[in-house]
N, C-alpha and C positions, 0 to 999 in steps of 0.2 A: 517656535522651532524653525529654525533656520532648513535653510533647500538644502544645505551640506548634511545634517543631522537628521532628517529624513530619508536620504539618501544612503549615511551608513547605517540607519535604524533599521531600512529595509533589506540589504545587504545581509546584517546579521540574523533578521528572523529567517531570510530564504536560507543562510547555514543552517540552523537549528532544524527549519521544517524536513531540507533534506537528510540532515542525522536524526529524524522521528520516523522515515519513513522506514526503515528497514525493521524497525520496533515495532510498531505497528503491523504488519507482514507476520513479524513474526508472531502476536498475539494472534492474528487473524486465523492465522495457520493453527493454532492450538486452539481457538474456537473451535473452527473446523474439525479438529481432530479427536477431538472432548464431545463435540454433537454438542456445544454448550449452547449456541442457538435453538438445537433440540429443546433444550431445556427450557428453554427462554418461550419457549409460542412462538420459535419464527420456526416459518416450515424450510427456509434455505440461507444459506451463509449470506445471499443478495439481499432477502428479507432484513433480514439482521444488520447489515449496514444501511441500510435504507432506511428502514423504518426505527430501528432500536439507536444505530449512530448519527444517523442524519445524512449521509451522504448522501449526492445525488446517484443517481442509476450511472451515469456515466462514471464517475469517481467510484461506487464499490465495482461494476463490472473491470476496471486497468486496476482495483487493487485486487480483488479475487482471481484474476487470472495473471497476476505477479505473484500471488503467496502459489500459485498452483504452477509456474514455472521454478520457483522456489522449491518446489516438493519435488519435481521434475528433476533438476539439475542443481543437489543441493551446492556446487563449485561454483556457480554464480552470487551466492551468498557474498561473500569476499569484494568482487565487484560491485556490489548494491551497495553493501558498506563503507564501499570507498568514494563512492557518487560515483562509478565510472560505469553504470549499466541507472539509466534513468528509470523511473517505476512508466512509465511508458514507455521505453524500450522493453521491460520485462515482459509488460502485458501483450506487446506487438510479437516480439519474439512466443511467447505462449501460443497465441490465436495461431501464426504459421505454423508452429509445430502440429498441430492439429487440424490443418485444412489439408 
């Protein structure tokens, strides 16, 4: 594979990861809201991506306090969709709203 071909190979997955993230949010969010984790043996939504999805603590903590600036301010939705509010900007904007 050539440097040019890796270069747009990568280009395209960062498109795609960014249009999964808002998906993602929002399953998150309907976990959350189902108590499906409840279900599951995790005692918290953090459990449940840690331990059941794999993320690290750093990666479920910017995405649980993205779906929960999400629940907050569901007009931001539109933004997150359009990549023009980054899932760390969500989570950064969350934490202030709450300090």
């Amino acid at each position: 594979m050539t440097e040019f071909q890796i270069t747009e190979n990568l280009f395209q997955l960062v498109r795609k990861e960014r249009c999964l993230v808002p998906d993602i949010l929002r399953h998150l969010r309907e976990v959350e809201d189902r108590k499906i984790h409840l279900a599951r043996g995790y005692p918290t939504l953090f459990a449940y991506c840690t331990e059941c999805l794999s993320y690290s603590d750093a990666e479920a903590q910017v995405r649980i306090q993205a779906v929960r600036l999400l629940r907050e301010v569901p007009a931001l939705q539109r933004y997150m969709n359009d990549g023009q509010i980054s899932l760390w900007v969500a989570a950064r904007a969350q934490s202030a709203l709450h300090h």
